[in-house]
N, C-alpha and C positions, 0 to 999 in steps of 0.2 A: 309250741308256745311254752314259754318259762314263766316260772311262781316263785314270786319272795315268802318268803318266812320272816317271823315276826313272834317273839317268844317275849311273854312277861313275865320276868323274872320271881314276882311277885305269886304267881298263876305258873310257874313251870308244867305243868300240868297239860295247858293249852297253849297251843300254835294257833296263829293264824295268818292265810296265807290269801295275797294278793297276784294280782298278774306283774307281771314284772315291770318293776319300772312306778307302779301305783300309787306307792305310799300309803299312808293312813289318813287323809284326807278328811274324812267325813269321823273319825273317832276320836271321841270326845276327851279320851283317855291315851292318847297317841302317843305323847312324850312314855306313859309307863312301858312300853313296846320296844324292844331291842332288834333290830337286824340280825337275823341268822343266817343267810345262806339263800340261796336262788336255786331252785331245783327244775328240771324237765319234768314235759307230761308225761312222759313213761315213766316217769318216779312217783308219780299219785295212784289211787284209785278213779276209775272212770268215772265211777260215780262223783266222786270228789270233784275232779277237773269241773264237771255239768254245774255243781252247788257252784265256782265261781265264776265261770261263763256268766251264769245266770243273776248270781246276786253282786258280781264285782267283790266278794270274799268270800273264806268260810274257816271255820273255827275246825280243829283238830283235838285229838284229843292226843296227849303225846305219852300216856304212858303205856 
């Protein structure tokens, strides 16, 4: 399974990252949210991958 990224420019700091294809749908703040990039699951932590299985997102910290 592949994951979009999602960086606000505003918040460089924080990623966040959808299953691919997702969009930002349900965030209130959606337009502030830039496209980054589409990554594999062997590019996350396992952990990570489970936080969006489960939630349909999850926030990164990216520095």
């Amino acid at each position: 399974m592949d994951y979009d990224l999602y960086i606000n420019p505003k918040k460089a700091s924080a990623g966040l990252y959808v299953r691919k294809g997702a969009g930002l749908p349900d965030l209130a703040d959606a337009k502030d949210w830039v496209f980054d990039g589409t990554f594999g699951q062997a590019n996350l932590p396992a952990q990570f991958v489970k936080e969006i299985e489960a939630n349909g997102h999850a926030f990164r910290d990216m520095d």
